[in-house]
N, C-alpha and C positions, 0 to 999 in steps of 0.2 A: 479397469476404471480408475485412472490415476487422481489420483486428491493433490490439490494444491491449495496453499495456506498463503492468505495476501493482507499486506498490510501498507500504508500507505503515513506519509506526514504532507499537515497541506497549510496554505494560508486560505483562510477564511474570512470575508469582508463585505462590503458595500461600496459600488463605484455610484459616485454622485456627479453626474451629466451638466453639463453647463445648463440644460435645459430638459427637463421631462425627470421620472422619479427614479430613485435610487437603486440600482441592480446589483441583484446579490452574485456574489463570486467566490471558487475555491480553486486554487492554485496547486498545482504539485511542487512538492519538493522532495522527495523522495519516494518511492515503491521497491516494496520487496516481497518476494515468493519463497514462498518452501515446498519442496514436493517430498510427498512420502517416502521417493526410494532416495534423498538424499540431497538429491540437487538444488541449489540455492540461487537464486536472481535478485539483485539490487543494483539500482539507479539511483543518481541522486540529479537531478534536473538543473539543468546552466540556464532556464527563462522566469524561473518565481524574481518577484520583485521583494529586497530585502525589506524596504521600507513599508511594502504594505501587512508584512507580519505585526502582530499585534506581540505585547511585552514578555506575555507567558510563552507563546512559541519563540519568541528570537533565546529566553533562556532556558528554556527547556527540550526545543528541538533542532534549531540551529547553530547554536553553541555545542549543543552535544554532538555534531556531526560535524562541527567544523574542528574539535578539539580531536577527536578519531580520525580525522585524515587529513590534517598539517599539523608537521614537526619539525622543529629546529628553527633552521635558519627561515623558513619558508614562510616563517610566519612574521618575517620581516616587509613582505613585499604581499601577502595573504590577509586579508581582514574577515574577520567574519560576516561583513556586511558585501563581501566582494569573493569568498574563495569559491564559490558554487561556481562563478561564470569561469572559470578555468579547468575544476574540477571534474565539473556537473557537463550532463549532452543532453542536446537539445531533447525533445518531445518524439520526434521524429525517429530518431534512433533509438529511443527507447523499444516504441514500437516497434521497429524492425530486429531488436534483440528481444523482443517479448514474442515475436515469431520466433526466431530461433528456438528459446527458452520451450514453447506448447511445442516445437516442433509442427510449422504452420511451413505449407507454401501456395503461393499467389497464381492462379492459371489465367484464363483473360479475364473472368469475369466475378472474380470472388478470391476471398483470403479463405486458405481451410488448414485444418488441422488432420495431421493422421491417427491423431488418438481419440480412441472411442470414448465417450459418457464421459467427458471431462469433469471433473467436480471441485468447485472452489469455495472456499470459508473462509471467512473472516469476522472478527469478534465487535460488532456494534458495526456493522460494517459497509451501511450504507452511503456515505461519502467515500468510502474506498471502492465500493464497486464503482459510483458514477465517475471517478479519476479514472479508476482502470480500461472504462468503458470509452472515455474520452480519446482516451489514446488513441481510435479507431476511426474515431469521427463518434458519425452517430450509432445509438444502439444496434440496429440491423446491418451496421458494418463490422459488428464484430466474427472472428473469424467462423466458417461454417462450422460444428459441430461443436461450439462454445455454449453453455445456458445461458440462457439472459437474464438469469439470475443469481445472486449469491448465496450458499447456504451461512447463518447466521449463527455462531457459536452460542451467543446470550440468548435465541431463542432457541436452541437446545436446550439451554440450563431451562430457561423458566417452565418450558414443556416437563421436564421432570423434576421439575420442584428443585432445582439445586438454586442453593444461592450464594449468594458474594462470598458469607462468611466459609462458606462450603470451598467456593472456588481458590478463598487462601491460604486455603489448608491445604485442599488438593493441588492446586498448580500455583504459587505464590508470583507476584508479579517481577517482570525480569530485573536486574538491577539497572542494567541500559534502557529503562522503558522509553518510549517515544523514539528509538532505533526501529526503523524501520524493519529489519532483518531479524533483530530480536524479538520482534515482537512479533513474527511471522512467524519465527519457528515458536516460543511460546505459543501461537493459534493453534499449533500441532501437538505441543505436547496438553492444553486445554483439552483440543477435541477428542484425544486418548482419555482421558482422565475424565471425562463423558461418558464415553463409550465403555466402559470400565465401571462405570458407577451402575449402571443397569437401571438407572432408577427412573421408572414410566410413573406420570402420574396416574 
């Protein structure tokens, strides 16, 4: 029963129509996985739009990813409002390395996976599931033997009574936080640190 640890960075907003009301929208900009025997998955996305991030994500998540993968000279002809679209792969290939990644393949008439009771966590983790889910299309296109749901770190904690103060003593938060991969394997070392604690309300 392999456990996997997903975290995800997204733009978050409102598209306003020339005509009729306001639709909400979340964007990917990057996704990443940890699985427990080691292995690691991250993407960072060549289709978010830089301008529709808002001030706290261009400095706290896309500044940090763009400072982490250009150096030198590169960052001559690299902007951080522009390195993703050279960097970054489309949505499409994500998906088909997120197959690879479960170990999924496509017969005529469905995506599946060969691993049994797949299980995923992620901490607050409901806009990271609906991203991950997106990849796929719609929810019933995700690969067969996938949950359609995510298990939820923060509701581990509060089911046994741990709290914030608890979790920054036990797991402190990462120094890369808003690193997509960082903060995936931090879900790992969290949900150890849970599981460890023993404590049922």
């Amino acid at each position: 029963m392999p456990k996997y640890f997903l975290d995800t960075e997204f733009i978050e907003g409102f598209h306003k129509p020339m005509f009729g009301k306001s639709r909400h929208f979340i964007d990917l900009i990057s996704i990443a996985l940890y699985c427990e025997d080691g292995r690691t998955f991250h993407a960072l996305s060549s289709e978010y739009d830089y301008n529709k991030a808002d001030e706290w994500v261009k400095k706290n998540v896309i500044a940090q990813a763009y400072k982490s993968r250009v150096h030198g000279d590169a960052r001559n002809h690299l902007t951080v409002a522009n390195f993703h679209k050279h960097m970054g792969i489309p949505l499409s290939l994500i998906k088909k390395r997120l197959m690879y990644f479960f170990n999924c393949y496509e017969d005529q008439l469905f995506i599946r996976t060969k691993e049994a009771d797949v299980q995923i966590f992620g901490y607050f983790a409901d806009y990271d599931w609906v991203l991950f889910c997106s990849l796929f299309g719609r929810m019933i296109n995700l690969p067969k033997g996938f949950p359609m749901y995510c298990m939820d770190l923060k509701q581990m904690m509060t089911e046994r009574g741990l709290t914030k103060e608890w979790k920054q003593q036990a797991c402190p938060d990462p120094e890369k936080e808003h690193d997509a991969l960082e903060d995936a394997i931090w879900n790992y070392k969290l949900y150890n640190k849970i599981i460890e604690s023993n404590h049922i309300l």
